[in-house]
PDB file as gemmi writes it, atoms N, CA and C in Angstrom:
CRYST1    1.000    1.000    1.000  90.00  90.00  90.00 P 1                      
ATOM      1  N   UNK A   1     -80.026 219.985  -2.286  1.00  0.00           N  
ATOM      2  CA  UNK A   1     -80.337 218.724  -1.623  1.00  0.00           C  
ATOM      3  C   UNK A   1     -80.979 217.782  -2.657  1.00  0.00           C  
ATOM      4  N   UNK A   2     -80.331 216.752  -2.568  1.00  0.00           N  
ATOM      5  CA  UNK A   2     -80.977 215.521  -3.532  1.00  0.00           C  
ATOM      6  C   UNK A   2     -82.415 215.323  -3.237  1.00  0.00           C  
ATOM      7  N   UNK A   3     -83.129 214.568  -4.267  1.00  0.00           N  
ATOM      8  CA  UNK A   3     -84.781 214.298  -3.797  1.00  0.00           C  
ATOM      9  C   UNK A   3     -84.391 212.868  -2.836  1.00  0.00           C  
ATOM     10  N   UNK A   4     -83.347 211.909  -3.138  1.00  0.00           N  
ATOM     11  CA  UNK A   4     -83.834 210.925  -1.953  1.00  0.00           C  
ATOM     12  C   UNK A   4     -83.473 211.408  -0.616  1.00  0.00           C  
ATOM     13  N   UNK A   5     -82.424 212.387  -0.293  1.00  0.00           N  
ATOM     14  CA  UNK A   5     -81.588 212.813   1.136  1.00  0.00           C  
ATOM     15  C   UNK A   5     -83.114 213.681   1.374  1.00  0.00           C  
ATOM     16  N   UNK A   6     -83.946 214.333   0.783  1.00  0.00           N  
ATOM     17  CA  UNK A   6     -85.228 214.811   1.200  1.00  0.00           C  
ATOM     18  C   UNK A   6     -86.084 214.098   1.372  1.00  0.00           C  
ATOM     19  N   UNK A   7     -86.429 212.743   0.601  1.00  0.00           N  
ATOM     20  CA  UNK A   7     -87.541 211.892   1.139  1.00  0.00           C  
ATOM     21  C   UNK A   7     -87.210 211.433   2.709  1.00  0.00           C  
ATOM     22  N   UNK A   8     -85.666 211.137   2.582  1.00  0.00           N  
ATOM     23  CA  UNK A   8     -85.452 210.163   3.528  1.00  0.00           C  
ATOM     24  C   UNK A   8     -85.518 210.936   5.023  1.00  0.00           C  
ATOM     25  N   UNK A   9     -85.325 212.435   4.846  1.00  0.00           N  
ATOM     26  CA  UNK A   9     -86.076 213.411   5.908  1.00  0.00           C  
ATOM     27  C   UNK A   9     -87.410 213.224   6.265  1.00  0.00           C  
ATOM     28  N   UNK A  10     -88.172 213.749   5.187  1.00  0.00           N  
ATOM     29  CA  UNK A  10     -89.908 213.575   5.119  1.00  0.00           C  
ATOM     30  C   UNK A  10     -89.838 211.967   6.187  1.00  0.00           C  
ATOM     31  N   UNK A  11     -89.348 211.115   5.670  1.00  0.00           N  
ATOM     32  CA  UNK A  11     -90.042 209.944   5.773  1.00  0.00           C  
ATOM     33  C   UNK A  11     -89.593 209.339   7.331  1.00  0.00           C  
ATOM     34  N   UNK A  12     -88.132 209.871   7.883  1.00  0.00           N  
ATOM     35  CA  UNK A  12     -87.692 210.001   9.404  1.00  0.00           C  
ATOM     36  C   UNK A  12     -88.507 210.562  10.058  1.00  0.00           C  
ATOM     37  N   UNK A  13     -89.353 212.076   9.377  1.00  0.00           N  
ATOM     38  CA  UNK A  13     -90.423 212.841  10.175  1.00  0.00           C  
ATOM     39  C   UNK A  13     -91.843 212.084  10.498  1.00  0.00           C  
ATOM     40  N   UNK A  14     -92.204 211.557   9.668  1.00  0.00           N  
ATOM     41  CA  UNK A  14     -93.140 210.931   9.458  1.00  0.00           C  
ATOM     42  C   UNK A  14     -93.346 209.236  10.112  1.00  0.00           C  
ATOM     43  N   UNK A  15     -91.964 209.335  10.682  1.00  0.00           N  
ATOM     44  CA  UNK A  15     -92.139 207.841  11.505  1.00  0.00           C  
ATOM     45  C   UNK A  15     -91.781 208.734  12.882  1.00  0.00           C  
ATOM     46  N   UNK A  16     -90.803 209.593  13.005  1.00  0.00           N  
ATOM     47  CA  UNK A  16     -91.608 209.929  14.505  1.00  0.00           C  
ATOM     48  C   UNK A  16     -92.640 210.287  14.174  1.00  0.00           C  
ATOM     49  N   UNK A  17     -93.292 210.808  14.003  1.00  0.00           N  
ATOM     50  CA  UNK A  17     -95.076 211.282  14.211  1.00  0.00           C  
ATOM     51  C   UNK A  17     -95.790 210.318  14.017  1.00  0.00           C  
ATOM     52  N   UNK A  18     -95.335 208.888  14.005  1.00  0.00           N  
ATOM     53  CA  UNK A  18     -95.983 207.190  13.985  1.00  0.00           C  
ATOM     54  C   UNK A  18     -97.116 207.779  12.723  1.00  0.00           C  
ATOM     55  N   UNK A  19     -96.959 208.372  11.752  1.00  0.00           N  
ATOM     56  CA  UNK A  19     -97.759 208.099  10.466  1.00  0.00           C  
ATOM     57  C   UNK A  19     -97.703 206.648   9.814  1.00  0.00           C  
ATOM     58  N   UNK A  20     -98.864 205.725   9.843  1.00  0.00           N  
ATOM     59  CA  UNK A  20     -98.604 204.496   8.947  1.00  0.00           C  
ATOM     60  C   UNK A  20     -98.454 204.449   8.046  1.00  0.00           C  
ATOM     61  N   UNK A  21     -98.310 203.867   7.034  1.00  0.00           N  
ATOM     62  CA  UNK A  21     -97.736 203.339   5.634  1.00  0.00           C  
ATOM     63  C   UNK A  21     -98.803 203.856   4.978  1.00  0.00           C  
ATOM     64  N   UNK A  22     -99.779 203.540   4.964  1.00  0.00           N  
ATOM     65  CA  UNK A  22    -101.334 203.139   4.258  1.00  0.00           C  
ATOM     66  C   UNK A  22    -101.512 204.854   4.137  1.00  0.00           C  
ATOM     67  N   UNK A  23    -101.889 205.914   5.377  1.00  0.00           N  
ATOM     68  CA  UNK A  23    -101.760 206.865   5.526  1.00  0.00           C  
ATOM     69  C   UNK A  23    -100.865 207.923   4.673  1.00  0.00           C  
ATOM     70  N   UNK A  24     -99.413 207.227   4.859  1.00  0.00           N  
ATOM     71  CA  UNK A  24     -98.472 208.238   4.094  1.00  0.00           C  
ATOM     72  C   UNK A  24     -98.827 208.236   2.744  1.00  0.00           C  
ATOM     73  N   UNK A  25     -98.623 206.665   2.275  1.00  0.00           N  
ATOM     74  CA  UNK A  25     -99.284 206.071   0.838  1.00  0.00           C  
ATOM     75  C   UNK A  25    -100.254 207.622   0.172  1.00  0.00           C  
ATOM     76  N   UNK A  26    -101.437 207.182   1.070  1.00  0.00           N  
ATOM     77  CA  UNK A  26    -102.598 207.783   0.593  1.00  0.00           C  
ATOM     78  C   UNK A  26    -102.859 209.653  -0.028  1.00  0.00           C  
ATOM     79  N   UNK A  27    -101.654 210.099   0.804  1.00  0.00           N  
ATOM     80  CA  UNK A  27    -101.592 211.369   1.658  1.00  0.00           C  
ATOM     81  C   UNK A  27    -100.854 211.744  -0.003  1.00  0.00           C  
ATOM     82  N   UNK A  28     -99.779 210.969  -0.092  1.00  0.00           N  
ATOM     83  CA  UNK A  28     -98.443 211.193  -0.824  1.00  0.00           C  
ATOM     84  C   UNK A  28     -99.051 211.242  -2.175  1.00  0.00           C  
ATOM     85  N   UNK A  29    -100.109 210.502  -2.565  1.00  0.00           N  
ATOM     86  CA  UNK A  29    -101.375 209.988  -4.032  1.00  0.00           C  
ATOM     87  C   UNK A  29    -101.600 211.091  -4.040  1.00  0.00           C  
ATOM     88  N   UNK A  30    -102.878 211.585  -2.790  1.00  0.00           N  
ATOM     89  CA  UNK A  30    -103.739 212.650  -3.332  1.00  0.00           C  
ATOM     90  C   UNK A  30    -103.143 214.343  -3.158  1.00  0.00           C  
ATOM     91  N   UNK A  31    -101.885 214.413  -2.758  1.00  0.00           N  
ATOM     92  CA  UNK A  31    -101.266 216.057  -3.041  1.00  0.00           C  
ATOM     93  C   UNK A  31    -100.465 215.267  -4.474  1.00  0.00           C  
ATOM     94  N   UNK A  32     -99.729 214.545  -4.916  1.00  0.00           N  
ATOM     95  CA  UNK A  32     -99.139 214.253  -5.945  1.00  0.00           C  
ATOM     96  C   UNK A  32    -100.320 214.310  -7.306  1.00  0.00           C  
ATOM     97  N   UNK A  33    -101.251 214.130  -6.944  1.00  0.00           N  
ATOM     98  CA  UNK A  33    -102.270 213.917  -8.261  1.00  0.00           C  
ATOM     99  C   UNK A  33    -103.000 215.842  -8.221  1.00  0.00           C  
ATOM    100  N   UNK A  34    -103.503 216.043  -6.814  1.00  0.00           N  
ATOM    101  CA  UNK A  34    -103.567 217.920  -6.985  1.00  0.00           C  
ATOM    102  C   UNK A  34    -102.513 218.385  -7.561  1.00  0.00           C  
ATOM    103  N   UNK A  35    -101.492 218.659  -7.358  1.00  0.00           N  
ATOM    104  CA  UNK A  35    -100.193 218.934  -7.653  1.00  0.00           C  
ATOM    105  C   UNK A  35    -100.198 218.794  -9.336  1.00  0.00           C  
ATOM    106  N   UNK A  36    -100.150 217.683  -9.727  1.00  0.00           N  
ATOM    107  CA  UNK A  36    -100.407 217.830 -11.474  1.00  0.00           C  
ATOM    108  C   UNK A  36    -101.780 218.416 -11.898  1.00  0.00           C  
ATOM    109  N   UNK A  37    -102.429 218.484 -11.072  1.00  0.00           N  
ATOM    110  CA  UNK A  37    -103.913 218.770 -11.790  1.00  0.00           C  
ATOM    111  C   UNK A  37    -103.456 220.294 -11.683  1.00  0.00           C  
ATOM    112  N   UNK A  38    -103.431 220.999 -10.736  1.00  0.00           N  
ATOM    113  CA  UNK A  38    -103.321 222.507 -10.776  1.00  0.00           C  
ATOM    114  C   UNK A  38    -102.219 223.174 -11.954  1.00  0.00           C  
ATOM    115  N   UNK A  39    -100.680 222.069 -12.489  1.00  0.00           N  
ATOM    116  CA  UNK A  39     -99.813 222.251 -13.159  1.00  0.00           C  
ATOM    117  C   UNK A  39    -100.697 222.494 -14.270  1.00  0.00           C  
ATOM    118  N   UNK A  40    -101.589 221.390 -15.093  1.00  0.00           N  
ATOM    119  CA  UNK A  40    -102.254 221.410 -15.831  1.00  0.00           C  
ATOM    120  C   UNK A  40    -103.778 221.726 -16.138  1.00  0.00           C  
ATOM    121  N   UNK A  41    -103.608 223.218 -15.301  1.00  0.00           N  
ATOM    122  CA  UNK A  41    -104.863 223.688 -15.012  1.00  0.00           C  
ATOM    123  C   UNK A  41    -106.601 222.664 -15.377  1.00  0.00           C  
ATOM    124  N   UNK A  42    -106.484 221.519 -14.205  1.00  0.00           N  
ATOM    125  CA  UNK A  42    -106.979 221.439 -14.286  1.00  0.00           C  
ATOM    126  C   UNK A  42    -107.820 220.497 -15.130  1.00  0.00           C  
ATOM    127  N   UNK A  43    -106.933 220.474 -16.169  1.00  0.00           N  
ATOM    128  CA  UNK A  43    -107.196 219.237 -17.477  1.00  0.00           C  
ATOM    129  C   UNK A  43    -107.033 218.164 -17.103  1.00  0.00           C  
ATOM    130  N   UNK A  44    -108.245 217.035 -17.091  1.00  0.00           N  
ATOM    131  CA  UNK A  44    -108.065 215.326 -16.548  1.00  0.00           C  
ATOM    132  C   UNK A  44    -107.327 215.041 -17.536  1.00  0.00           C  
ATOM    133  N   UNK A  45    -107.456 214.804 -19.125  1.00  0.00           N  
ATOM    134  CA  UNK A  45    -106.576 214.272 -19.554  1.00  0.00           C  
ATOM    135  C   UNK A  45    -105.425 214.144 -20.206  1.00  0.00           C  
ATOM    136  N   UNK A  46    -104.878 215.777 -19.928  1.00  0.00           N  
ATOM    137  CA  UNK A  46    -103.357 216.030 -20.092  1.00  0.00           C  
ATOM    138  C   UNK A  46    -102.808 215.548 -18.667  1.00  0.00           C  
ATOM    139  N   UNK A  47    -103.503 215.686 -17.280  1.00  0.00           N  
ATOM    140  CA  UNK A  47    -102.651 215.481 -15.981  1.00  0.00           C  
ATOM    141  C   UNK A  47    -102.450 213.879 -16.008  1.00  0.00           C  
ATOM    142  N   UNK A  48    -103.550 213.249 -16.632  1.00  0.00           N  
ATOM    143  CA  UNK A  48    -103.649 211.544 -16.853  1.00  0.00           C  
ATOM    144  C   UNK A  48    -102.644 211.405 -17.823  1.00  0.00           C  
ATOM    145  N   UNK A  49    -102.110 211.574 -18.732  1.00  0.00           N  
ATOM    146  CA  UNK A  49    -100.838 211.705 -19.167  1.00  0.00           C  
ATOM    147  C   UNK A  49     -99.605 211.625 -18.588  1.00  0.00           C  
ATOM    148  N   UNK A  50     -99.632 212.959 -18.296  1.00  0.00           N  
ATOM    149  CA  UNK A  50     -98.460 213.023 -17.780  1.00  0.00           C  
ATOM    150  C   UNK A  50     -98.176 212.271 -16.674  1.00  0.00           C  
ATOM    151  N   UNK A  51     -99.443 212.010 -15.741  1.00  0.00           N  
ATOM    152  CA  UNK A  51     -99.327 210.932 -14.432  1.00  0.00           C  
ATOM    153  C   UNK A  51     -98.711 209.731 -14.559  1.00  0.00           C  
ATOM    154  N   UNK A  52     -99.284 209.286 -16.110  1.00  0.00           N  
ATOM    155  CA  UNK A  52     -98.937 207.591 -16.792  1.00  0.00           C  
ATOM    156  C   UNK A  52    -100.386 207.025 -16.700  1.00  0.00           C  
ATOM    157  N   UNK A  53    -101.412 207.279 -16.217  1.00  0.00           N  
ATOM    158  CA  UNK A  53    -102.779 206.267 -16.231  1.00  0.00           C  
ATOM    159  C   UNK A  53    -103.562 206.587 -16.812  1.00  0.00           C  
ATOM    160  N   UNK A  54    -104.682 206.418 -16.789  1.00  0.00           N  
ATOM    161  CA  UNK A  54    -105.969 206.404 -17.787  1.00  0.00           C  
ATOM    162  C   UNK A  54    -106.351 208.085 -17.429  1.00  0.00           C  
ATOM    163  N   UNK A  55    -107.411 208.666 -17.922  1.00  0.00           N  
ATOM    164  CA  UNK A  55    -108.092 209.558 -17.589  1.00  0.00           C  
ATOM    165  C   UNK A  55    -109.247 208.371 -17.080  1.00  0.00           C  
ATOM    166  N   UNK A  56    -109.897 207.707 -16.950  1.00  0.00           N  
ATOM    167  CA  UNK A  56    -110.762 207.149 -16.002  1.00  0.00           C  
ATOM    168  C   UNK A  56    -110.460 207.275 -14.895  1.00  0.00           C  
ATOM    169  N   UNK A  57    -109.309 206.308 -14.701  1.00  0.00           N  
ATOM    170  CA  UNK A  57    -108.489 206.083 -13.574  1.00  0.00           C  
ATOM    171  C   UNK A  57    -108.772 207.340 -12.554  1.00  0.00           C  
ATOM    172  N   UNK A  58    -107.598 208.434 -13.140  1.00  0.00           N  
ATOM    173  CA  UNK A  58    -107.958 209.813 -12.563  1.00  0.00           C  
ATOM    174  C   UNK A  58    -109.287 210.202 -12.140  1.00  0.00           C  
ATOM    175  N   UNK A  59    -110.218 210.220 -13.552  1.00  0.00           N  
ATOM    176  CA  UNK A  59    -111.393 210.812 -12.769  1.00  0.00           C  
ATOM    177  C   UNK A  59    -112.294 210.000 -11.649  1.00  0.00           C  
ATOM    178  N   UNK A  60    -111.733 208.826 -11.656  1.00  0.00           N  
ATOM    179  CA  UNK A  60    -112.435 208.094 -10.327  1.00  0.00           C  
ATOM    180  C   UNK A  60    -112.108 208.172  -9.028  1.00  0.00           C  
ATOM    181  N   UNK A  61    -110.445 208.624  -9.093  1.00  0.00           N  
ATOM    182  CA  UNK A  61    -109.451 209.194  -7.963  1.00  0.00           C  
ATOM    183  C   UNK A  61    -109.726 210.595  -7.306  1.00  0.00           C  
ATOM    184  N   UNK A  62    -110.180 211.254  -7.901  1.00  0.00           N  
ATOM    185  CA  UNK A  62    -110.738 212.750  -7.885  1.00  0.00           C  
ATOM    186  C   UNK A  62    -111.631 212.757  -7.238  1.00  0.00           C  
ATOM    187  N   UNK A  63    -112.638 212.083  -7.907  1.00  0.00           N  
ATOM    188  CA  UNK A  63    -113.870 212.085  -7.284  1.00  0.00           C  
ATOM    189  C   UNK A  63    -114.022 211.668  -5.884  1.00  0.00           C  
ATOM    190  N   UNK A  64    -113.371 210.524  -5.889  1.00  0.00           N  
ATOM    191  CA  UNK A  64    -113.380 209.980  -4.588  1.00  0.00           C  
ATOM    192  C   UNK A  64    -112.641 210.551  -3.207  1.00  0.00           C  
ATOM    193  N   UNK A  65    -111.579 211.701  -3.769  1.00  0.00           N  
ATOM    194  CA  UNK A  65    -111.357 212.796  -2.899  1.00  0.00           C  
ATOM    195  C   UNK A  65    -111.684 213.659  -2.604  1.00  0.00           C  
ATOM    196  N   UNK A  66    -112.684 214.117  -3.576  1.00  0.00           N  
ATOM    197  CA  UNK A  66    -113.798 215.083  -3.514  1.00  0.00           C  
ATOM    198  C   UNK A  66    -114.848 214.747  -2.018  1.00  0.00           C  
ATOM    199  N   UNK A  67    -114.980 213.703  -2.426  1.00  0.00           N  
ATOM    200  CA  UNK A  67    -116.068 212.257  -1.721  1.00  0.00           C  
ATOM    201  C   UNK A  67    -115.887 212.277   0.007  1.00  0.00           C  
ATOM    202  N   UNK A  68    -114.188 211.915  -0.245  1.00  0.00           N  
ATOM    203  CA  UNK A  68    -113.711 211.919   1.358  1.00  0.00           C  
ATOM    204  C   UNK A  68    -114.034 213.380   2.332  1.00  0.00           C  
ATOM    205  N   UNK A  69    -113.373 214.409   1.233  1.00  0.00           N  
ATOM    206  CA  UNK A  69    -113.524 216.074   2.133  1.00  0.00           C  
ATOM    207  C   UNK A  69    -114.552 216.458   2.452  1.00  0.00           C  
ATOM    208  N   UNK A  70    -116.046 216.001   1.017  1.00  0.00           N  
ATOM    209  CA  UNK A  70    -117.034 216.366   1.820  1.00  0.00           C  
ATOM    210  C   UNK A  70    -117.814 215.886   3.081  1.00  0.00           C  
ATOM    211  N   UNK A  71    -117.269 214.487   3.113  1.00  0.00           N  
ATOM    212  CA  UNK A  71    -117.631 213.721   4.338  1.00  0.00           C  
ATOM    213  C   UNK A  71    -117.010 214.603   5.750  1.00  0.00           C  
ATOM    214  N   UNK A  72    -116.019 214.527   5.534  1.00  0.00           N  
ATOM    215  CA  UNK A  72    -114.958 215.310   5.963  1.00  0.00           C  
ATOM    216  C   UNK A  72    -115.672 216.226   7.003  1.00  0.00           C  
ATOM    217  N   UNK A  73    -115.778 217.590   6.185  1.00  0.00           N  
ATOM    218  CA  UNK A  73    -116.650 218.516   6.145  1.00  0.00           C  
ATOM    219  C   UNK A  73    -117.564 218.825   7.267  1.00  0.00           C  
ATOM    220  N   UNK A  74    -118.674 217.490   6.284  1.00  0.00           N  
ATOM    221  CA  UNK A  74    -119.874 217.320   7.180  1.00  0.00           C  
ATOM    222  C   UNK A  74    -119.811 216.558   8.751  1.00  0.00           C  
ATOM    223  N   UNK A  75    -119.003 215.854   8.565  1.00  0.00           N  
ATOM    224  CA  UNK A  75    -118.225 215.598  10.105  1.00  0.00           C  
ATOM    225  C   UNK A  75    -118.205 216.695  10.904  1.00  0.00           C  
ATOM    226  N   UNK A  76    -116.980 217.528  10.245  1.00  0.00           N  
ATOM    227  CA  UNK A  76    -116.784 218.883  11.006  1.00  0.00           C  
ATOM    228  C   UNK A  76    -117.945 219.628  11.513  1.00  0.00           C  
ATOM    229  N   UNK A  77    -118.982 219.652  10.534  1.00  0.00           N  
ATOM    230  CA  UNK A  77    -119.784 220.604  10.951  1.00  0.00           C  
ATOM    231  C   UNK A  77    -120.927 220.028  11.937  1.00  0.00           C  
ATOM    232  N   UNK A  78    -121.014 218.263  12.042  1.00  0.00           N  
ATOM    233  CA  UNK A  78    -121.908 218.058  12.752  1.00  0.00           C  
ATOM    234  C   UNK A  78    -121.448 218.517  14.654  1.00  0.00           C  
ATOM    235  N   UNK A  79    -120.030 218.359  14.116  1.00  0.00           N  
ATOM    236  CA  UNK A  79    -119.270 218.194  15.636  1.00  0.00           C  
ATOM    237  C   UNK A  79    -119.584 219.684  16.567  1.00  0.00           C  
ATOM    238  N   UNK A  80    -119.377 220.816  15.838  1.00  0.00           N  
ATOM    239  CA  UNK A  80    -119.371 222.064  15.904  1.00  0.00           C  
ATOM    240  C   UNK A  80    -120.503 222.515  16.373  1.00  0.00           C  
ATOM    241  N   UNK A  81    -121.125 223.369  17.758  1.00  0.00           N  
ATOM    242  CA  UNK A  81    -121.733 223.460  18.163  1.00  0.00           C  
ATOM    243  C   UNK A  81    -122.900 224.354  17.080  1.00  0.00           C  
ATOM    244  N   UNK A  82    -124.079 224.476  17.372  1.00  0.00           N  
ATOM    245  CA  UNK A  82    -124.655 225.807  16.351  1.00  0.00           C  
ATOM    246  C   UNK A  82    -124.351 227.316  17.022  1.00  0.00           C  
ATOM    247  N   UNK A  83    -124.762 227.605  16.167  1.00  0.00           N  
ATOM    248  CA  UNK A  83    -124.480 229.460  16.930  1.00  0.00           C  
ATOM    249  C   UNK A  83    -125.812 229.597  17.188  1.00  0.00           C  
ATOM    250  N   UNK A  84    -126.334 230.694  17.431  1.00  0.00           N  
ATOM    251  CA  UNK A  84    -127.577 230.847  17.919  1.00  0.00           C  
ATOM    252  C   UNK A  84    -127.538 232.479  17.283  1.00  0.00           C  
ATOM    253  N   UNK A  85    -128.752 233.137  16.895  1.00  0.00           N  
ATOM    254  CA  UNK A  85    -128.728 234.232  16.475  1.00  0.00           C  
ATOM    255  C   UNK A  85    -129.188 234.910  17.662  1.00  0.00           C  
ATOM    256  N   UNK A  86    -129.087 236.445  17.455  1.00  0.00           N  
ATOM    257  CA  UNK A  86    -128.923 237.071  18.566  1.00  0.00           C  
ATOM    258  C   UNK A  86    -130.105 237.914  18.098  1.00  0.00           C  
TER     259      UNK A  86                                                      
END                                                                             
């Protein structure tokens, strides 16, 4: 299967499931930028390379996904009832 006859799947799926633009955008950035980072174990500025942008760039992108999950997170955990010890 070609990569566009597969986007153009992904991207049929993704409009039934009313995903917005901004959303997909965002979604599509931050597994595409994990995705090179894990290729390149990890290295900001071989994955900034190969990406095409700065290693700044990157490490400000990172961070700031770092940023979102732990918010994330702490969301989750405020929502979540406590346990109680026994």
């Amino acid at each position: 299967m070609q990569m566009r006859t597969r986007l153009e799947a992904l991207i049929d799926e993704m409009l039934d499931g009313q995903i917005m633009l901004d959303e997909a955008l965002t979604e599509f950035e931050k597994l595409y930028i994990q995705k090179a980072l894990a290729r390149n174990k990890e290295h900001l500025s071989r994955t900034a390379t190969k990406l095409g942008i700065h290693r700044n760039t990157l490490a400000k992108r990172v961070a700031a996904y770092r940023t979102q999950e732990r918010a994330a997170d702490n969301h989750r955990a405020r929502k979540s009832p406590a346990r109680r010890k026994r």
